[in-house]
OpenMM code with the backbone's topology and positions (N, CA, C; nanometers):
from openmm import Vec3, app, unit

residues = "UNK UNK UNK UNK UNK UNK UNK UNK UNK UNK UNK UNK UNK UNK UNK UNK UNK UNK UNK UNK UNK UNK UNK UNK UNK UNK UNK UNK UNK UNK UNK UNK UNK UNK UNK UNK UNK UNK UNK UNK UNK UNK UNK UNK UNK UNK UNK UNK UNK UNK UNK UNK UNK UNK UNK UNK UNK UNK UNK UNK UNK UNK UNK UNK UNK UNK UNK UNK UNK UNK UNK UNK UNK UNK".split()
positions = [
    Vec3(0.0849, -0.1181, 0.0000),
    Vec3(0.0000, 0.0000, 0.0000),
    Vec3(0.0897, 0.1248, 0.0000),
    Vec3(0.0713, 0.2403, -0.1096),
    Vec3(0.1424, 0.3372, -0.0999),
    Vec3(0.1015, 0.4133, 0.0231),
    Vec3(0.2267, 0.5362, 0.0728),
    Vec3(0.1627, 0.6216, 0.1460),
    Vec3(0.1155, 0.7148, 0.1012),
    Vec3(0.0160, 0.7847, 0.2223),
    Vec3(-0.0745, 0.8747, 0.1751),
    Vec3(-0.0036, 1.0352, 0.1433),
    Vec3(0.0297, 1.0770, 0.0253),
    Vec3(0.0528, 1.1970, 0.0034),
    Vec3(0.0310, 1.3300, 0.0752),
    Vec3(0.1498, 1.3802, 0.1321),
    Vec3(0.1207, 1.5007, 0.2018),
    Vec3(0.0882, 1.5967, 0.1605),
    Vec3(-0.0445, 1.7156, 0.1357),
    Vec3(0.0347, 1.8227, 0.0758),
    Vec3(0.1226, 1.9445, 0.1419),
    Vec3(0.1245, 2.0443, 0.0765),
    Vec3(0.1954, 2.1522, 0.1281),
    Vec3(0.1381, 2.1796, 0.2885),
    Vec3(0.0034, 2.2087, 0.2407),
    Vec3(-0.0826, 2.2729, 0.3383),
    Vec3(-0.1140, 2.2168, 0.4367),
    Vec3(-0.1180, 2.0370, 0.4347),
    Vec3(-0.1344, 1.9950, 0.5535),
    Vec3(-0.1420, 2.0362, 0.7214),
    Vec3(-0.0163, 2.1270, 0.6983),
    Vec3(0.0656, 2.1516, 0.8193),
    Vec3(0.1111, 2.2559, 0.7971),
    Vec3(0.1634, 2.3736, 0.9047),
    Vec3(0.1897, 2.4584, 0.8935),
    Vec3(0.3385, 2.4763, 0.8548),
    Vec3(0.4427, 2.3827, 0.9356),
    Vec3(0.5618, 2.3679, 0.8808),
    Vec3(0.6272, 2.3924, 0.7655),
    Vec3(0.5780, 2.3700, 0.6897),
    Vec3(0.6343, 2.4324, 0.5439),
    Vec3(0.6252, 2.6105, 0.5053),
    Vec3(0.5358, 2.6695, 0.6181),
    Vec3(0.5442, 2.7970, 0.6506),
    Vec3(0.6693, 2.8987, 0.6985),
    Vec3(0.7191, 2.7776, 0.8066),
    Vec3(0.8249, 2.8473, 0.8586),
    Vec3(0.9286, 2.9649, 0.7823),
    Vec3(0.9484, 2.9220, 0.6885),
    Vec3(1.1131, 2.9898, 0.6117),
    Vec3(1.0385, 3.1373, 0.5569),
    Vec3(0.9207, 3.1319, 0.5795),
    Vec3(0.8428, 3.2286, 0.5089),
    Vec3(0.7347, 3.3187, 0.5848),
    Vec3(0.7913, 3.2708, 0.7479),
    Vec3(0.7348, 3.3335, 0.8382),
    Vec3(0.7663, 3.4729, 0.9135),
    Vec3(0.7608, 3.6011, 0.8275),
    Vec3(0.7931, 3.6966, 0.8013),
    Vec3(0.6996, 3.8395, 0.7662),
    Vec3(0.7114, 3.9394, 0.7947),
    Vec3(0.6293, 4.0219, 0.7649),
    Vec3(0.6778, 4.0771, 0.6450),
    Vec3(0.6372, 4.0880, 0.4936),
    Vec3(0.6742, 4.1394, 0.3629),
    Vec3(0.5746, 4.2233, 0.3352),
    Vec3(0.6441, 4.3106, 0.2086),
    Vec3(0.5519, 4.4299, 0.1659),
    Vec3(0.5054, 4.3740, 0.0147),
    Vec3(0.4184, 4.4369, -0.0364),
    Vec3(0.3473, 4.4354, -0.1258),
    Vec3(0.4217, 4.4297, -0.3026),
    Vec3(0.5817, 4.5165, -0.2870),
    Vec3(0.6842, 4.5190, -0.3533),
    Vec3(0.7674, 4.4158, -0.3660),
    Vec3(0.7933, 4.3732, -0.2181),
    Vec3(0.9381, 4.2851, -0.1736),
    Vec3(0.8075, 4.1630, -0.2205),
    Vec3(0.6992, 4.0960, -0.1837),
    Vec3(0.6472, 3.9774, -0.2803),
    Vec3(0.6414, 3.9989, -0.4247),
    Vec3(0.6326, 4.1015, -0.4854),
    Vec3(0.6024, 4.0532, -0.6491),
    Vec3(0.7696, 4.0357, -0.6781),
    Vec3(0.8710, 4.0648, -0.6496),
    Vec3(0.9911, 4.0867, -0.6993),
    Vec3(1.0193, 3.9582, -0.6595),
    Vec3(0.9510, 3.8803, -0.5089),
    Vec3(0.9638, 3.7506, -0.5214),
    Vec3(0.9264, 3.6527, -0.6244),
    Vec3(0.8122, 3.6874, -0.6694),
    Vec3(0.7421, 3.6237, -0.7802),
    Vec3(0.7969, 3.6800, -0.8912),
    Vec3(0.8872, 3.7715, -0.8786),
    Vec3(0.9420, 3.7938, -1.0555),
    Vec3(0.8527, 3.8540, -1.1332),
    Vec3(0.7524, 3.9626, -1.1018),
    Vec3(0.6573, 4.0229, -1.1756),
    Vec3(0.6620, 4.1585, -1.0807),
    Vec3(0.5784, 4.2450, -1.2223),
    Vec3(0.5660, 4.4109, -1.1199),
    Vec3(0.4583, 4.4021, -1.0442),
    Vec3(0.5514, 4.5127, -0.9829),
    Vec3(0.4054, 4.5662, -0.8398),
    Vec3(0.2175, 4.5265, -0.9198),
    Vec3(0.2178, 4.6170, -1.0173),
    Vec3(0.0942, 4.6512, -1.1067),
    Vec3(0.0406, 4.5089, -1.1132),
    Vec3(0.1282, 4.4004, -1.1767),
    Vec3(0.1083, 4.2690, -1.1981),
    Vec3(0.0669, 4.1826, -1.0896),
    Vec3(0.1391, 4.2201, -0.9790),
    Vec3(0.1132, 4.1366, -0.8700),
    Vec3(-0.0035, 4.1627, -0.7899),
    Vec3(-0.0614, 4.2604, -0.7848),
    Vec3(-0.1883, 4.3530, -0.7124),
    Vec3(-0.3078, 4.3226, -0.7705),
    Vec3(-0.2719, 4.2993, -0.9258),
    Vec3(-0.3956, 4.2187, -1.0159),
    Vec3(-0.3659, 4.0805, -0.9669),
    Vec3(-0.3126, 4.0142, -0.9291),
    Vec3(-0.3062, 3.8497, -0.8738),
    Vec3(-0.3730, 3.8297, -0.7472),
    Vec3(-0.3693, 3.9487, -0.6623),
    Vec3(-0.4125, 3.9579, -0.5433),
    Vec3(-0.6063, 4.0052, -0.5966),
    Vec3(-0.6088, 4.0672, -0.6483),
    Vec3(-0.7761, 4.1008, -0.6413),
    Vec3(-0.8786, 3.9454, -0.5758),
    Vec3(-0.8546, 3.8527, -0.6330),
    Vec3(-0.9061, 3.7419, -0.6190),
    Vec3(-0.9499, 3.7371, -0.4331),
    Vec3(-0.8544, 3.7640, -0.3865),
    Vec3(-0.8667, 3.7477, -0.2284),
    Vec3(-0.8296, 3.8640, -0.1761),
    Vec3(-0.8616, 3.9943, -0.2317),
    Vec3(-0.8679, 4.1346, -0.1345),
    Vec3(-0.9769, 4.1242, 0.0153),
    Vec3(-1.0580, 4.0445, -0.0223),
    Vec3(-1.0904, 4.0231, 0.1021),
    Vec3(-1.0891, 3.9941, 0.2209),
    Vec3(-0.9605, 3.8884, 0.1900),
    Vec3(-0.9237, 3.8174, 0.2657),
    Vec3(-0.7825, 3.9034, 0.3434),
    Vec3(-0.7144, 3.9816, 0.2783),
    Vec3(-0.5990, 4.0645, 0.3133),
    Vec3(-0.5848, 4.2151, 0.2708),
    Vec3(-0.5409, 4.3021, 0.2961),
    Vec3(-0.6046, 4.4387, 0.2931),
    Vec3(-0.5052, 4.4244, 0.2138),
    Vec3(-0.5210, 4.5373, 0.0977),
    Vec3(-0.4125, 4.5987, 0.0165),
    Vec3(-0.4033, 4.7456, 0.0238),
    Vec3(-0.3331, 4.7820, 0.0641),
    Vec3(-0.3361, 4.9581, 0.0547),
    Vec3(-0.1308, 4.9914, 0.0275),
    Vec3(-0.1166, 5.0727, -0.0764),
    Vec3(0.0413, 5.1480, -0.0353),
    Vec3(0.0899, 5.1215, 0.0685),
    Vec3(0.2187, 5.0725, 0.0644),
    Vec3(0.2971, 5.1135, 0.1282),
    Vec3(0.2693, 5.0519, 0.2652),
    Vec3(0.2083, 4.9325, 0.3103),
    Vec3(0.1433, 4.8448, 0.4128),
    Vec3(0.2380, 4.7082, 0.4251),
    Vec3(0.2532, 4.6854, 0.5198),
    Vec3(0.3445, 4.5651, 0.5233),
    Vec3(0.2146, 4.4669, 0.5525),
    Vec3(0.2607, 4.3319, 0.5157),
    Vec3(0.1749, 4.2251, 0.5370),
    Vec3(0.2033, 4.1484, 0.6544),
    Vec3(0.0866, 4.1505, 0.6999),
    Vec3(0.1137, 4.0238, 0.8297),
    Vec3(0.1207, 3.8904, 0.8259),
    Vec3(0.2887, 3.7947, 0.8638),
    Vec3(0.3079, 3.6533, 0.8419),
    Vec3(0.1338, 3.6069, 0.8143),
    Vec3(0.0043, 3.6145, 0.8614),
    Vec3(-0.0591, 3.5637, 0.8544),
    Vec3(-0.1385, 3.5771, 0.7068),
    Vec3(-0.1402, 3.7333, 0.6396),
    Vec3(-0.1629, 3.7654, 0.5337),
    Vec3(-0.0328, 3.7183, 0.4265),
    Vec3(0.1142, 3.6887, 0.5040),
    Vec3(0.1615, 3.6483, 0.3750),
    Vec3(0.1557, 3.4963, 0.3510),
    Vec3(0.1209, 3.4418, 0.4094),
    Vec3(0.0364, 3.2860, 0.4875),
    Vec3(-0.0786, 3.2366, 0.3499),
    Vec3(-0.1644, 3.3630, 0.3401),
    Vec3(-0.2806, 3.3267, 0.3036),
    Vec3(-0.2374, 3.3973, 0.1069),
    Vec3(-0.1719, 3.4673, 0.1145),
    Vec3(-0.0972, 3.4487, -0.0276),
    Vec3(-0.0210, 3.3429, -0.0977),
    Vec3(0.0478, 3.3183, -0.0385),
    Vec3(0.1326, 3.1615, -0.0540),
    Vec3(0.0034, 3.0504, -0.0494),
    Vec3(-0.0419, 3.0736, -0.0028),
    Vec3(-0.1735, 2.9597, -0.0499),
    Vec3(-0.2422, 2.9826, -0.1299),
    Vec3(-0.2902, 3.0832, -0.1992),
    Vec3(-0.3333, 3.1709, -0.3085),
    Vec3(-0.2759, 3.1218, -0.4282),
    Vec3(-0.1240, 3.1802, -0.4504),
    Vec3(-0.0622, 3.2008, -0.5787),
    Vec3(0.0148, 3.0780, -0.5606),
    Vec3(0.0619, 3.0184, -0.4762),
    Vec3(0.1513, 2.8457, -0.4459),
    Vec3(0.3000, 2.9282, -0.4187),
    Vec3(0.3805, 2.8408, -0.3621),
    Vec3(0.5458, 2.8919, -0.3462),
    Vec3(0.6309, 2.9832, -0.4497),
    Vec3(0.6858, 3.1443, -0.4137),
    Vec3(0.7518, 3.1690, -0.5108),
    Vec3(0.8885, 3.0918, -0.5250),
    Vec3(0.9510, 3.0841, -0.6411),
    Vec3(1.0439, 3.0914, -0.6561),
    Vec3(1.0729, 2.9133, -0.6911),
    Vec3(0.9362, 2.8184, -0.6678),
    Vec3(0.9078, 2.7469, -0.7483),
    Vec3(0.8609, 2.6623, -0.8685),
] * unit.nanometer
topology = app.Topology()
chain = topology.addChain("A")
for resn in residues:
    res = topology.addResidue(resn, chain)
    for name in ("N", "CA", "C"):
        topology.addAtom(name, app.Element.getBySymbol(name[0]), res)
């Protein structure tokens, strides 16, 4: 019997390295796209995380992006 596949999200652990407060700039440059570009990626879940200038994100809002758009830099 194979084992049962973990995913990312299971667990919070895979959070850690990324448990950080980032700005709205410092993520799209993670993702390799502009500000403009990245803010249109976010509309989907403005609800869920405030967007305004110049606002840093809370580990918990950058939490709920990474689950959104999947790992940058993968």
């Amino acid at each position: 019997m194979l084992p049962k596949q973990l995913s990312l999200f299971d667990n919070d652990d895979w959070f850690r390295p990324f448990n950080k407060p980032e700005t709205l700039s410092s993520l799209a440059a993670k993702y390799s796209v502009t500000y403009e570009t990245f803010r249109k990626w976010l509309e989907p879940i403005k609800d869920q995380i405030r967007i305004t200038p110049r606002r840093t994100f809370t580990p918990a809002e950058v939490r709920e992006i990474i689950r959104f758009l999947g790992e940058y830099g993968a």
